[in-house]
Structure formats: structure tokens, C-alpha cells
C-alpha positions as CSV (number, residue, x, y, z in Angstrom):
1,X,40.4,1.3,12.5
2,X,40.3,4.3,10.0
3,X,39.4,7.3,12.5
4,X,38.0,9.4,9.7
5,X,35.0,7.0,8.8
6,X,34.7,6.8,12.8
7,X,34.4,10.5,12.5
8,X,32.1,10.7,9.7
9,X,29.9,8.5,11.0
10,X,30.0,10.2,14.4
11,X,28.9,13.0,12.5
12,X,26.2,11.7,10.4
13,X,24.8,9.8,13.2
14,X,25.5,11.7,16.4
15,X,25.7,8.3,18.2
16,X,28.9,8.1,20.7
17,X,32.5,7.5,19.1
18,X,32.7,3.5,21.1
19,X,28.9,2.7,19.5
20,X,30.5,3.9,16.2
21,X,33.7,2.2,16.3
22,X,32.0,-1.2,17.4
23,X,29.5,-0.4,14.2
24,X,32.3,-0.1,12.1
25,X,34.2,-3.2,13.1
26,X,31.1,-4.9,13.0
27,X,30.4,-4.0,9.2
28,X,34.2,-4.5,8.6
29,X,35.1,-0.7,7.9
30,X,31.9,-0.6,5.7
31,X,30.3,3.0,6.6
32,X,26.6,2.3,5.3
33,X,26.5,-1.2,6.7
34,X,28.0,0.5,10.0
35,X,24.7,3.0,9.9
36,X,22.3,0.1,9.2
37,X,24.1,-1.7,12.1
38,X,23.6,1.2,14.4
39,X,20.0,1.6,13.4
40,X,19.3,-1.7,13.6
41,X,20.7,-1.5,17.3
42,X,18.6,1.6,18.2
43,X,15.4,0.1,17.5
44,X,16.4,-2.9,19.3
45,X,16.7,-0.6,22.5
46,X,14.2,1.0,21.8
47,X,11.9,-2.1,21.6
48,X,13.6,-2.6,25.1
49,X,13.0,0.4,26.8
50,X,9.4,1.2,25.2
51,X,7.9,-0.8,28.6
52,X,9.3,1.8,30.9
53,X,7.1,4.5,32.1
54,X,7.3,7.9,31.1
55,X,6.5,10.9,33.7
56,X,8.6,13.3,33.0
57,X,9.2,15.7,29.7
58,X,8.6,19.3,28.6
59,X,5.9,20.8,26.7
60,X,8.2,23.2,23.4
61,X,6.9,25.2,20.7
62,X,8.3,27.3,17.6
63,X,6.7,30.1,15.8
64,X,7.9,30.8,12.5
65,X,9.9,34.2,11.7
66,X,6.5,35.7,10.2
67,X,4.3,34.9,13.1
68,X,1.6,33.0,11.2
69,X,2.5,28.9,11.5
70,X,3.5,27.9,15.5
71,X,3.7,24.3,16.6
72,X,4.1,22.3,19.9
73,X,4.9,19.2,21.5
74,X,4.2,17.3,24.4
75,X,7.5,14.9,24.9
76,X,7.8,12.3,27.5
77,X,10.6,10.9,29.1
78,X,11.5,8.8,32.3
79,X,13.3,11.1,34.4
80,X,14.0,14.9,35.0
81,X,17.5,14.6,34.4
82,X,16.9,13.2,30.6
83,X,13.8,16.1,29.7
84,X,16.3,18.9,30.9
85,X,19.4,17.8,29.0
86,X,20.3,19.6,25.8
87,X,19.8,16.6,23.8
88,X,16.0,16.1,24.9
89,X,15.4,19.7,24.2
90,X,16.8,19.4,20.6
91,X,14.6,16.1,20.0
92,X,11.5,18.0,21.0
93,X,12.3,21.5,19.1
94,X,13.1,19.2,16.1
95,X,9.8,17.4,16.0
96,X,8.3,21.5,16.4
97,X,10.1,22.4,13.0
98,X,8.7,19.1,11.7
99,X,5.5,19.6,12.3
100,X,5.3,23.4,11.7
101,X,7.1,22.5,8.2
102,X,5.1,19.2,7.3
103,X,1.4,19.5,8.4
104,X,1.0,16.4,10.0
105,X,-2.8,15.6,11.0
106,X,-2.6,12.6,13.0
107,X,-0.1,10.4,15.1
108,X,0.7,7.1,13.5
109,X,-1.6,5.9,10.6
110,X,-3.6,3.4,12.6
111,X,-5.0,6.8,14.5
112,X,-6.5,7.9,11.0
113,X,-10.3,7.1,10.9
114,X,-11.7,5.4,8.6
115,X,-13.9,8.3,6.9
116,X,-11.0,10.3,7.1
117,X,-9.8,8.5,4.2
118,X,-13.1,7.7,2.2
119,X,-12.6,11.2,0.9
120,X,-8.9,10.1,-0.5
121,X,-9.8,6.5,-1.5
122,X,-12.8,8.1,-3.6
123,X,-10.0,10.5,-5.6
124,X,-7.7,7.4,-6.0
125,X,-10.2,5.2,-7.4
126,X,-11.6,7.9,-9.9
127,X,-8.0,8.3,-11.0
128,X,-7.5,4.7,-11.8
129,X,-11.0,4.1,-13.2
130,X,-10.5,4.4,-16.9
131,X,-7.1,3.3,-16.6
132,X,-8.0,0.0,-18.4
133,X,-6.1,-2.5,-15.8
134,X,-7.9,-5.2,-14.3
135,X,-9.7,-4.3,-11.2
136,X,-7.7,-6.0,-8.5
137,X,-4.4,-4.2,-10.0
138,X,-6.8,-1.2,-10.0
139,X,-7.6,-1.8,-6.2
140,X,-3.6,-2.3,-5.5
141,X,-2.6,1.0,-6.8
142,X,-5.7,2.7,-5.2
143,X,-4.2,1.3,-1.7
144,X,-0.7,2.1,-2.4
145,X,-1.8,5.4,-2.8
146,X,-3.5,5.4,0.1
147,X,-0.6,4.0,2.3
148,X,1.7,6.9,0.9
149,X,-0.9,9.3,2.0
150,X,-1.4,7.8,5.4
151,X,2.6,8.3,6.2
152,X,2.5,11.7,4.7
153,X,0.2,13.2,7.0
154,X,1.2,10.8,10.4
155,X,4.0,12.4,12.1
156,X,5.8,9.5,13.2
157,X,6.2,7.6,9.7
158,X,7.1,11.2,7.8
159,X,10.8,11.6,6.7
160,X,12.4,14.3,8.8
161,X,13.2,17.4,7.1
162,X,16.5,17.5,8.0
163,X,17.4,13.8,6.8
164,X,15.7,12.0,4.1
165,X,16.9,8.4,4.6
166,X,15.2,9.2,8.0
167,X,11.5,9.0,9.6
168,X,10.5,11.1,12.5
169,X,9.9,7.5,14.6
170,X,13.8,6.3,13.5
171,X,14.7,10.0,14.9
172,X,12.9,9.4,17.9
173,X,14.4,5.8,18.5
174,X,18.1,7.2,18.0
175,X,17.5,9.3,21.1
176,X,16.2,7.2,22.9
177,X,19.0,4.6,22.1
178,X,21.4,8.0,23.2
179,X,19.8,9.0,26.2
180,X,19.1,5.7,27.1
181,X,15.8,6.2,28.1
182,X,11.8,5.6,26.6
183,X,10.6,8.8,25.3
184,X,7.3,9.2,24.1
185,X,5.9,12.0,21.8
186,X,2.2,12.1,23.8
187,X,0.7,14.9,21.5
188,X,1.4,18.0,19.0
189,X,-0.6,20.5,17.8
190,X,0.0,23.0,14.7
191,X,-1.4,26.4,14.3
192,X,-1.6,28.2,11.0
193,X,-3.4,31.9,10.1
């Protein structure tokens, strides 16, 4: 086993050395395969522990340097122990720069209502109007549209700022499958003057 790519991915990952070393074996010393591997495997715990009740957590915020954008979170976890670990604390001062940095309005997409998005669906279709392409083609690009516009402004389906090739919900399921416990982002807020 090559202990550089266990240390890379280690690094890119921040899962445990064993989890990566298994990973890697499992993708046969294949380093992207290892990370699909590993994500694959966080979502299955995830799926697991996602029964479990959460009643413990913290409440963080951020302001900005210049006082005028502030954000905060309401994180949820099983037990005391997880919610004042350094970990925990990262996840939910993470999720603070995300949403201070992204603007997210809602949840998940299925929290949007419905004339939320008449607004948007009535700008897409004008776009697309005198486009000359049949009208169910028409109608596909106007939803496509709309789907990218839903995960832009739902917190858990943005990508994370810090990591492109990951959304704020994969994030989320990586600590849990660390921690080894639910967690559950219950609310956020974002201020702006």
C-alpha cells in the first residue's frame, strides 16, 4: 500500500487513515475511485444513522470583518459529547461562512413554495420564447433552469465554497460518517445591511 496516496487522501478527505487505507485497497490503489468509495460509504451511514434522534447541538454564528453580513446556525446532534468536539464546531462554523458567502433562502428545494418560483419560471420562459425550438424542448430548458436555480439558493444542495466537487449535504454526511453520529442542520438565518 503506497502511504503517500493514503496520505493524500487523508488530507483531501479528512476521513481516518484505516477508512482510507480500506478505500484504497478497495479501489485497488485508485485515489478517485477510493474517494467515490468513501463517499459512497458516508452516505450509506448516513442513511443509517438519519433515524436517531437529535437533542443535543450548538447554536454558531460569524460576522464578516466589516460588520455588515452575519449568519447563524442551529446544528443538531445526538449527544453532548459530539456538539462540543472540535470537529462539530468546525461543521457548524463552516455551514456559517457558507451561508454568509452564498445567500441561501431556503433549506432543501422541496421547502421552496411554489409562487416563489412563478417569478423565475416567468423570466425563463420569456427567455426561451422566441428561441424558435419546439415547445416541449422549450418547457425542458425552462425546468432545467429552474432546478439549477432551486440548488442555488437551498443550502443543502449548494457546492461548498471550500470544495467544488462537494455539496453542503455531502459535507454534512462526511461528518456524520466521522463522528459517527445523526446531525441535523434544524435552521439558519443570514443577516445583511
Amino acid at each position: 500500500m503506497n502511504t503517500d496516496k493514503v496520505k493524500q487522501l487523508r488530507q483531501e478527505t479528512d476521513i481516518s487513515i484505516q477508512k482510507c487505507k480500506q478505500s484504497l485497497q478497495e479501489a485497488d490503489g485508485d485515489l478517485e475511485q477510493a474517494k467515490e468509495i468513501l463517499k459512497k460509504k458516508g452516505q450509506e451511514i448516513a442513511d443509517k444513522k438519519s433515524e436517531r434522534e437529535t437533542k443535543e447541538g450548538i447554536i454558531e454564528s460569524y460576522i464578516h470583518s466589516d460588520r455588515k453580513v452575519g449568519a447563524m446556525v442551529k446544528l443538531s446532534c445526538e449527544t453532548d459529547f459530539v456538539a462540543r468536539s472540535d470537529e462539530f464546531q468546525k461543521l457548524a462554523h463552516e455551514l456559517c461562512l457558507q451561508i454568509a458567502a452564498e445567500q441561501p433562502k431556503f433549506l432543501n428545494p422541496e421547502d421552496i413554495p411554489e409562487d416563489f418560483l412563478d417569478g423565475e419560471r416567468k423570466i425563463y420562459r420569456e427567455q426561451v420564447k422566441d428561441s424558435g425550438k419546439p415547445e416541449e424542448i422549450k418547457q425542458e430548458i425552462v425546468e432545467g433552469k429552474l432546478n439549477k436555480y432551486k440548488n442555488q439558493i437551498s443550502l443543502m444542495t449548494q457546492t461548498w465554497i471550500r470544495d467544488d466537487t462537494k455539496t453542503i449535504e455531502e459535507l454534512i454526511n462526511q461528518y456524520i460518517a466521522k463522528l459517527g453520529e445523526n446531525i441535523e442542520l434544524e435552521d439558519f438565518t443570514r443577516f445583511e445591511i
